[in-house]
N, CA and C atoms as a LAMMPS dump frame, in Angstrom:
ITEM: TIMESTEP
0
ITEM: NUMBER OF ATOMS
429
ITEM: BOX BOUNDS ff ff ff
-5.0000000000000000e+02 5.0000000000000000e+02
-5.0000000000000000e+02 5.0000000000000000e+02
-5.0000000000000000e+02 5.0000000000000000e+02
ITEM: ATOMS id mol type element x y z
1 1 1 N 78.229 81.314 13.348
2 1 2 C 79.522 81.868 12.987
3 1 3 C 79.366 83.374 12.766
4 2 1 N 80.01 84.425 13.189
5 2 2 C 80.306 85.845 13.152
6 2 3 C 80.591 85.996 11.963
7 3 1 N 81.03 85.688 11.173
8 3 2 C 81.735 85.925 9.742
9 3 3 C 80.194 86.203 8.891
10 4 1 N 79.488 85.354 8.961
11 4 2 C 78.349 85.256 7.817
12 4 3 C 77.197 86.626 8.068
13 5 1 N 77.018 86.586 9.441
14 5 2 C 75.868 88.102 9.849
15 5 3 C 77.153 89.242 9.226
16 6 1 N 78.232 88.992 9.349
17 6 2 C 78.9 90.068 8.845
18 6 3 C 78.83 90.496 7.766
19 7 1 N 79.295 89.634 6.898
20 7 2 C 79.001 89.879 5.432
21 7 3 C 77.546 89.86 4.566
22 8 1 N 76.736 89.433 5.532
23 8 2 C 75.013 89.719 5.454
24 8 3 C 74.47 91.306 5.732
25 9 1 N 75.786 91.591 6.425
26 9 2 C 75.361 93.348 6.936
27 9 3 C 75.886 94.124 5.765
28 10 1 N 77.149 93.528 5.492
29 10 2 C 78.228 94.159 4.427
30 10 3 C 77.237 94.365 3.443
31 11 1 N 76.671 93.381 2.584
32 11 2 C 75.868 93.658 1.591
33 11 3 C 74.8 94.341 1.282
34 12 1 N 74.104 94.851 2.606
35 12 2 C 73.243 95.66 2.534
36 12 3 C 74.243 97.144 2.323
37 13 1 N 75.109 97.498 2.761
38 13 2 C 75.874 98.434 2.591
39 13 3 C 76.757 98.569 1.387
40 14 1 N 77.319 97.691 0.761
41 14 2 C 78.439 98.269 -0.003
42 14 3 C 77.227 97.169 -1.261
43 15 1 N 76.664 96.58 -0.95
44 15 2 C 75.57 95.925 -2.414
45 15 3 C 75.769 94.58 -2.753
46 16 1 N 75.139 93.364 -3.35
47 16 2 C 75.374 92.289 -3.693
48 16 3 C 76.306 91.985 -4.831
49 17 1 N 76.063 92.858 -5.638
50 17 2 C 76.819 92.36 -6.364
51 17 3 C 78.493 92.76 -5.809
52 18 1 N 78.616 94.13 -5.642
53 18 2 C 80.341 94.361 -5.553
54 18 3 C 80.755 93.571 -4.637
55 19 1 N 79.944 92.957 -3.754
56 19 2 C 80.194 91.959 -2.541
57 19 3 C 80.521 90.621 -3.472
58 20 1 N 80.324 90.42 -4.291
59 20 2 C 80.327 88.882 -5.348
60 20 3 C 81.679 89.334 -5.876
61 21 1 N 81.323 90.491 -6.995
62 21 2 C 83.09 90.798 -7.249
63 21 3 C 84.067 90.979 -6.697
64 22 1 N 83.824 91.262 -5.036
65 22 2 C 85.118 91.276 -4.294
66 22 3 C 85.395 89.583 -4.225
67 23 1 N 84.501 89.115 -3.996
68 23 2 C 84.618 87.542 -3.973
69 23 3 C 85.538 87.118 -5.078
70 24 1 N 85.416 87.198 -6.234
71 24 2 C 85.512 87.138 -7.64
72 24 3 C 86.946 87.307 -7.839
73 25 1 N 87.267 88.528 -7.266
74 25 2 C 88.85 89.163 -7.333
75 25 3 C 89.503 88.795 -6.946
76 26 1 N 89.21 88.544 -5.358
77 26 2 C 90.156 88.296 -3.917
78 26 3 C 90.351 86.546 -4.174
79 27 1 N 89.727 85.754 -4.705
80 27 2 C 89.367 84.592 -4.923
81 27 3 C 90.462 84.154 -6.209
82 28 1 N 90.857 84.773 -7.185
83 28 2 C 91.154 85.289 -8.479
84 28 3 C 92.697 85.054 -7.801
85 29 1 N 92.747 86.082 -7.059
86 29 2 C 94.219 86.85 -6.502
87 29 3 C 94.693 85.472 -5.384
88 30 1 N 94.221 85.621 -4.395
89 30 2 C 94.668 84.411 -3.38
90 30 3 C 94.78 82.841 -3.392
91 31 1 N 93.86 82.542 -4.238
92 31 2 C 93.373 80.673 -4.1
93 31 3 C 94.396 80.174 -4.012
94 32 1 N 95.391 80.789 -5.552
95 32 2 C 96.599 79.653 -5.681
96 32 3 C 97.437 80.178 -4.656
97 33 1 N 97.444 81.326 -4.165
98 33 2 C 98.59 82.012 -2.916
99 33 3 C 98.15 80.909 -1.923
100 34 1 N 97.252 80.973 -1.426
101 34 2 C 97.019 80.143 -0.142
102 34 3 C 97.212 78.851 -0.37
103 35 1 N 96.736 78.181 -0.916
104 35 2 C 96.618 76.728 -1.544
105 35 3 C 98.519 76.21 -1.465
106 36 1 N 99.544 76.987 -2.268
107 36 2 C 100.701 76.507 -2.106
108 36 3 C 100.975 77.384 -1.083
109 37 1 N 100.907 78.314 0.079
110 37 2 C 101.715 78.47 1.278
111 37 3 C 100.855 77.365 1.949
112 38 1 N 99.633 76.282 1.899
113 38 2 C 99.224 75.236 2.973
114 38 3 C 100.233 74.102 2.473
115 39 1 N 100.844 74.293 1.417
116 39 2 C 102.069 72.972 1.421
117 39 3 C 103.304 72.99 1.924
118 40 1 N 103.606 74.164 2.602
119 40 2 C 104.626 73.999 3.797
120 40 3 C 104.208 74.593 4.963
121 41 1 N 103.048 74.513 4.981
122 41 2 C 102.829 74.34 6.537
123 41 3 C 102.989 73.462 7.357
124 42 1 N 103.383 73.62 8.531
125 42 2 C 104.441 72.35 9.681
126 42 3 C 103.274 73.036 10.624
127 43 1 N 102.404 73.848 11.224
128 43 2 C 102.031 74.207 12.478
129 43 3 C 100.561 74.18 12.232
130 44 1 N 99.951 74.282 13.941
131 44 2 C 98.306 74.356 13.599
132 44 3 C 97.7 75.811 13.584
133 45 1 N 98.594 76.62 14.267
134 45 2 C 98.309 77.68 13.739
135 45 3 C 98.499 78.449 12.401
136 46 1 N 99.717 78.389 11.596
137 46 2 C 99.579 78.811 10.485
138 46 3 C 98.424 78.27 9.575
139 47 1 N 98.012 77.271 9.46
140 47 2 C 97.061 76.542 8.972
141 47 3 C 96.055 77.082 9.067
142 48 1 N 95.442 77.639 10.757
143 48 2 C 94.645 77.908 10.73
144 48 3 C 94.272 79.373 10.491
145 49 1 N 95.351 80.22 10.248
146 49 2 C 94.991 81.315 9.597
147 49 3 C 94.931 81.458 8.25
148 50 1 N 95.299 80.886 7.31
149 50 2 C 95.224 80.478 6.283
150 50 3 C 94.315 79.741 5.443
151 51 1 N 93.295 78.805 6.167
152 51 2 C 91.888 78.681 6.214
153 51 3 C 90.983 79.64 6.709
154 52 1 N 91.309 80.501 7.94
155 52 2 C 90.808 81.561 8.044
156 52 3 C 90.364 82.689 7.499
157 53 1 N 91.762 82.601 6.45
158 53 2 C 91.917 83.765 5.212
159 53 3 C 91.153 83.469 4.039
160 54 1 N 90.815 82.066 3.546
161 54 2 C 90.312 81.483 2.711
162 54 3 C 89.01 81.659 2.857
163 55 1 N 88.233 81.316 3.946
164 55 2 C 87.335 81.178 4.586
165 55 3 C 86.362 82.622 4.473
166 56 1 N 87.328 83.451 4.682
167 56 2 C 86.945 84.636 4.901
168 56 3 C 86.188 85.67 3.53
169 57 1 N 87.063 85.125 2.218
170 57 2 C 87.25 86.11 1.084
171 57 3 C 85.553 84.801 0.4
172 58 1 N 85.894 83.317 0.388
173 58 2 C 84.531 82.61 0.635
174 58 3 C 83.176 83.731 0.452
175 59 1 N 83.678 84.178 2.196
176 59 2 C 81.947 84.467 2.602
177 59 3 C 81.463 85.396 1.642
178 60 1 N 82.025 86.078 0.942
179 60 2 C 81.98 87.339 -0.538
180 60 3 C 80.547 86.556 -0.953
181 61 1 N 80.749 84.978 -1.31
182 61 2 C 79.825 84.437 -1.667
183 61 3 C 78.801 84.277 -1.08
184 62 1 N 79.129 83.533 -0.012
185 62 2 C 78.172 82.226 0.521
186 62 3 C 76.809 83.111 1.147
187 63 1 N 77.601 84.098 1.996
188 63 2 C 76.692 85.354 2.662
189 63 3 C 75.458 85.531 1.857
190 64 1 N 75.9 86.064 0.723
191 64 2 C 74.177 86.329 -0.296
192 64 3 C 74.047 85.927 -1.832
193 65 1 N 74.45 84.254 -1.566
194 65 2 C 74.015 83.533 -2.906
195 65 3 C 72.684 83.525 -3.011
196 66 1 N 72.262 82.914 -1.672
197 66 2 C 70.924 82.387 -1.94
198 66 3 C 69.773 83.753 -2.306
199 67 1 N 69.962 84.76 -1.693
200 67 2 C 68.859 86.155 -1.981
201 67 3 C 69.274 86.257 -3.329
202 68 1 N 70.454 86.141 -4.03
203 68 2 C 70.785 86.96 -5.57
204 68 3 C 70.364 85.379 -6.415
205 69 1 N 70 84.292 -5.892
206 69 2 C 69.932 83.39 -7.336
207 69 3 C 68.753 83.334 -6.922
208 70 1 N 67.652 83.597 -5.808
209 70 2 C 66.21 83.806 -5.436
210 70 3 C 65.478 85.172 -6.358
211 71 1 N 66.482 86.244 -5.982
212 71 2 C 65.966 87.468 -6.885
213 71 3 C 66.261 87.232 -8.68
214 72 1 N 67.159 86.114 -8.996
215 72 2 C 67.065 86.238 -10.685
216 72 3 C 65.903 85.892 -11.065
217 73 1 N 64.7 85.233 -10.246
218 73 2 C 63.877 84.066 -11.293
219 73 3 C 61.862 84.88 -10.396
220 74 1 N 61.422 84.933 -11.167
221 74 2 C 59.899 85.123 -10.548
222 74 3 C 59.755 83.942 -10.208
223 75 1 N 58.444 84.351 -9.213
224 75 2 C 58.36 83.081 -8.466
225 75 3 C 57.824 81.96 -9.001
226 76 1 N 57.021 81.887 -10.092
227 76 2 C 56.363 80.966 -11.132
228 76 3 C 57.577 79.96 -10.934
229 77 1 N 58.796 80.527 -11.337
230 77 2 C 60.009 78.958 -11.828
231 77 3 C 60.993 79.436 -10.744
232 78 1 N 60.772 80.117 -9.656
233 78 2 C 62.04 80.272 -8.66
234 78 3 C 62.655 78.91 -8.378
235 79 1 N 61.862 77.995 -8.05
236 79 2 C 62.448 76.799 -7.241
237 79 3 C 63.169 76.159 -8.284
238 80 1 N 62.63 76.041 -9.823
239 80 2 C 63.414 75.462 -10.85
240 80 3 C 64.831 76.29 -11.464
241 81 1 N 64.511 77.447 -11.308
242 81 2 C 65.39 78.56 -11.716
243 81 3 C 66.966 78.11 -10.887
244 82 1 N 66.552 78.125 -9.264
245 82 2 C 67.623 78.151 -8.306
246 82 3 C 68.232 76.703 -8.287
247 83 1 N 67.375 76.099 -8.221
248 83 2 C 67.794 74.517 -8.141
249 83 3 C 68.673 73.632 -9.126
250 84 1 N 67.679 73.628 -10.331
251 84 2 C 68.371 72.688 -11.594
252 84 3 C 69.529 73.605 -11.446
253 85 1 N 70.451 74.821 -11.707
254 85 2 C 71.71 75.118 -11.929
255 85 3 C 72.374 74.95 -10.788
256 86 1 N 71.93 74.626 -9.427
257 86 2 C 73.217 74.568 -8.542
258 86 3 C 72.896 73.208 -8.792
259 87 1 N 71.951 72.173 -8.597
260 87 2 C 72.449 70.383 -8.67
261 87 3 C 73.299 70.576 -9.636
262 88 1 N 73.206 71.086 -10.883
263 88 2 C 74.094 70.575 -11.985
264 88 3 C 75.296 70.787 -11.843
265 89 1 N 75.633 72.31 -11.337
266 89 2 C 76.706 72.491 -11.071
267 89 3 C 77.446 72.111 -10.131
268 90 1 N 76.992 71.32 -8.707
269 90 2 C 77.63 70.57 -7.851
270 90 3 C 77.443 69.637 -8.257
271 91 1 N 76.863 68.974 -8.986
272 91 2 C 77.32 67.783 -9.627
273 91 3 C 77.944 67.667 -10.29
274 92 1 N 78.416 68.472 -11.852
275 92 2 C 79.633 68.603 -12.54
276 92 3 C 80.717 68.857 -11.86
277 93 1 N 80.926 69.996 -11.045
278 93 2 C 82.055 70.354 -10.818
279 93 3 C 82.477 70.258 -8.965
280 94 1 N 81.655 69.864 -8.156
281 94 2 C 81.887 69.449 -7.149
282 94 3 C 81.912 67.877 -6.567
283 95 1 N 81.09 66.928 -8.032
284 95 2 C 81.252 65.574 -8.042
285 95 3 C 82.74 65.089 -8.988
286 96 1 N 83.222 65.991 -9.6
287 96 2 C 84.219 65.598 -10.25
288 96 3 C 85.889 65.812 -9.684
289 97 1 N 85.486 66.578 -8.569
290 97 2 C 86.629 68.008 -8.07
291 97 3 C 87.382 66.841 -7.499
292 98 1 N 86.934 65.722 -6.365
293 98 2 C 88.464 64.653 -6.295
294 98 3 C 89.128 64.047 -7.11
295 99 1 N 88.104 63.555 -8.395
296 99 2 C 88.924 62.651 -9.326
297 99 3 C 90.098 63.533 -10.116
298 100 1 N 89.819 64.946 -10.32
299 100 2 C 90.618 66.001 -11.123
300 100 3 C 91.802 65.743 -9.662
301 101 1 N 91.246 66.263 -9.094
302 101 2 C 92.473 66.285 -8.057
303 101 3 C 93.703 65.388 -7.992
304 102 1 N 93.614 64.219 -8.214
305 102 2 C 93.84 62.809 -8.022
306 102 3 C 94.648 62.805 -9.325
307 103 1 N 93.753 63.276 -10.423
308 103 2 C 94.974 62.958 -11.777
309 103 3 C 95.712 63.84 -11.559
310 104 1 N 95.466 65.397 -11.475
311 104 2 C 96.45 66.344 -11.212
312 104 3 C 97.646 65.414 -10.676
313 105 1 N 97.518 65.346 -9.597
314 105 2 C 98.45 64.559 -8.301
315 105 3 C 99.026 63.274 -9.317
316 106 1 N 98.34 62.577 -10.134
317 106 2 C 98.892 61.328 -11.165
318 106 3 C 100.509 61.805 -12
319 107 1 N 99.481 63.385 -12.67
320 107 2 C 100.027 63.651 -13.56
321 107 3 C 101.472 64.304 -13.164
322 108 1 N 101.656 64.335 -11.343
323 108 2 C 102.343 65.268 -10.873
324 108 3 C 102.526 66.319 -10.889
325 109 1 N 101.2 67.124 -11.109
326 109 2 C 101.436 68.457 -11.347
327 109 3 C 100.597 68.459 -10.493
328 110 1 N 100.16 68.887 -8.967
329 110 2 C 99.119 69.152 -8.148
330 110 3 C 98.976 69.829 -7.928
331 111 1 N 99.94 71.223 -8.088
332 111 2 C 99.226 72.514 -8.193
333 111 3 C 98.53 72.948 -9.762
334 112 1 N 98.029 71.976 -10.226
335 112 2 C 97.361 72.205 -11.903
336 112 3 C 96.23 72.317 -11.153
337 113 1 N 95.5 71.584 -10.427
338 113 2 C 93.949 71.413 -8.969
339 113 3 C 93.724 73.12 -8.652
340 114 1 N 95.245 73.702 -7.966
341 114 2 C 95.089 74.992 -7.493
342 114 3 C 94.643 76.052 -9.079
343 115 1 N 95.097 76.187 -9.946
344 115 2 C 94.728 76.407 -10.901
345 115 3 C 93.163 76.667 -11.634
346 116 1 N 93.103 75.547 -11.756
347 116 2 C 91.426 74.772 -11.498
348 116 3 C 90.138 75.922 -11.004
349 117 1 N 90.641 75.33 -9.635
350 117 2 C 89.894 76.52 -9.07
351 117 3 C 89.852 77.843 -8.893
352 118 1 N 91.048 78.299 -9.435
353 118 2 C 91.518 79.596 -9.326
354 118 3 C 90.494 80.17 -10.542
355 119 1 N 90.871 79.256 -11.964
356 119 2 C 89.742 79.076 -13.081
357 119 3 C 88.267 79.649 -12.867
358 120 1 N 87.735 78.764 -12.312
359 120 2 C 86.52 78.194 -12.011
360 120 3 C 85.732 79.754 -11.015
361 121 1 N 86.76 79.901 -10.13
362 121 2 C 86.641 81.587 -9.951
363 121 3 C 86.426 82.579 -10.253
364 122 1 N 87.362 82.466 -11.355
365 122 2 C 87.572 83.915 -12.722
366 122 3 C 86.419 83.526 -13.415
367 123 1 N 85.892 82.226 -14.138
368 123 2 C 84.886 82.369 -14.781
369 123 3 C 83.552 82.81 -14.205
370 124 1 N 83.263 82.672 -12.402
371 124 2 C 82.063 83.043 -11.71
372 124 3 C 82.078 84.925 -11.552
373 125 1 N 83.512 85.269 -11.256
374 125 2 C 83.671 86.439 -11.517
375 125 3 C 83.365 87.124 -13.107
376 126 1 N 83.357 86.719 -14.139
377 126 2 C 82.998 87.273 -15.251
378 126 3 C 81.778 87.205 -15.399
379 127 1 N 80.818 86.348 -14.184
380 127 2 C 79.588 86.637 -14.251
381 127 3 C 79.308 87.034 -13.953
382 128 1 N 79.51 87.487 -12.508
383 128 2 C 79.527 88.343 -11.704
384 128 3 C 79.159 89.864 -12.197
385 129 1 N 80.678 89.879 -13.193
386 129 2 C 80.617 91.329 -12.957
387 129 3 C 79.55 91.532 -14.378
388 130 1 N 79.176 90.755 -15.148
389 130 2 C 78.166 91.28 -16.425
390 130 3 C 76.892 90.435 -15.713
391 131 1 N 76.258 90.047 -14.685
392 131 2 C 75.323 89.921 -14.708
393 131 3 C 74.672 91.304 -13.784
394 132 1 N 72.763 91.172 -14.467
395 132 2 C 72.244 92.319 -13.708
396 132 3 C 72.135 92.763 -12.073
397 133 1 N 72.545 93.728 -11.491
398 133 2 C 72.539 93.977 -10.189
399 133 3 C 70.898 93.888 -9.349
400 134 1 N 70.958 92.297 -8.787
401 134 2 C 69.71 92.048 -8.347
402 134 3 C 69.196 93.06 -7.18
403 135 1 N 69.983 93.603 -6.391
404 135 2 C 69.534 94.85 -4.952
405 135 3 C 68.389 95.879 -6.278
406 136 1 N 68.784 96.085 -7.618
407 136 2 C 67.964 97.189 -7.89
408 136 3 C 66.875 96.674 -9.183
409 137 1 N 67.213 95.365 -9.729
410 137 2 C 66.297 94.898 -10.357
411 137 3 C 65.709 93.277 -9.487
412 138 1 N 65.405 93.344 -8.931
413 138 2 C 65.192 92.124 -8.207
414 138 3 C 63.659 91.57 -8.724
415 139 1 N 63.293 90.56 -8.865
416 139 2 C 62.552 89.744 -9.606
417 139 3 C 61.317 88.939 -8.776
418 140 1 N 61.925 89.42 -7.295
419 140 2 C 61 88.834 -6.113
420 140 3 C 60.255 90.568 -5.935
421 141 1 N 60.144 91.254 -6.048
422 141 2 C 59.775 92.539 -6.271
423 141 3 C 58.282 92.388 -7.018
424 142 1 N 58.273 91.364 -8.307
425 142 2 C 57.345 91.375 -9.203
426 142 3 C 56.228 90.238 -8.702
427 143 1 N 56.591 89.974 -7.292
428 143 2 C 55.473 89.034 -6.966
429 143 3 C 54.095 89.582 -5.974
């Protein structure tokens, strides 16, 4: 996919972290925008720009998770460092994300889901922006 070398280039240029906080923001700002314009979508193209768009503000992340949660930890506990917090956290919150969905939808409120994640955003963004900038303290450096 073109999108990911892109934002793999981006970060060497504009930095990992402001590349996370644009994530953080744009993520912040759009989720619930997009999320309720995909509930009146009737076409396959609007759809698919709209996942496109989603898709896109995403790669903020996906592009350079793995180098920035590799650079928090020396290598002694890297593999434990990186690991135990994403199982846990796809297991809390990516093993739970249909059943929430589902009551949302119970409770009839299904854009409470869009919310959610909009949440879940803002709180990665507040880490974002107070955690240390790994491009200049990086921790794989000390090996």
């Amino acid at each position: 996919m073109l999108v990911q070398p892109l934002a793999g280039a981006l970060s060497d240029r504009i930095g990992r972290k402001p590349l996370m906080i644009g994530f953080g923001v744009l993520g912040v700002c759009f989720t619930y925008p997009i999320f309720v314009a995909m509930e009146g979508v009737r076409d396959g193209l609007s759809a698919f720009w709209l996942m496109t768009a989603a898709l896109l503000i995403v790669t903020g992340y996906t592009a350079i998770n793995a180098v920035v949660k590799a650079e928090l930890f020396p290598a002694h506990i890297r593999t434990l460092g990186v690991a135990l917090p994403y199982a846990l956290a796809n297991a809390i919150f990516g093993g739970t994300a249909p059943s929430l969905a589902l009551w949302f939808k119970q409770e009839g409120w299904e854009r409470g889901f869009y919310w959610y994640v909009t949440a879940m955003i803002g709180i990665s963004l507040v880490t974002y922006a107070t955690m240390r900038d790994t491009a200049r303290n990086s921790r794989i450096a000390e090996d």
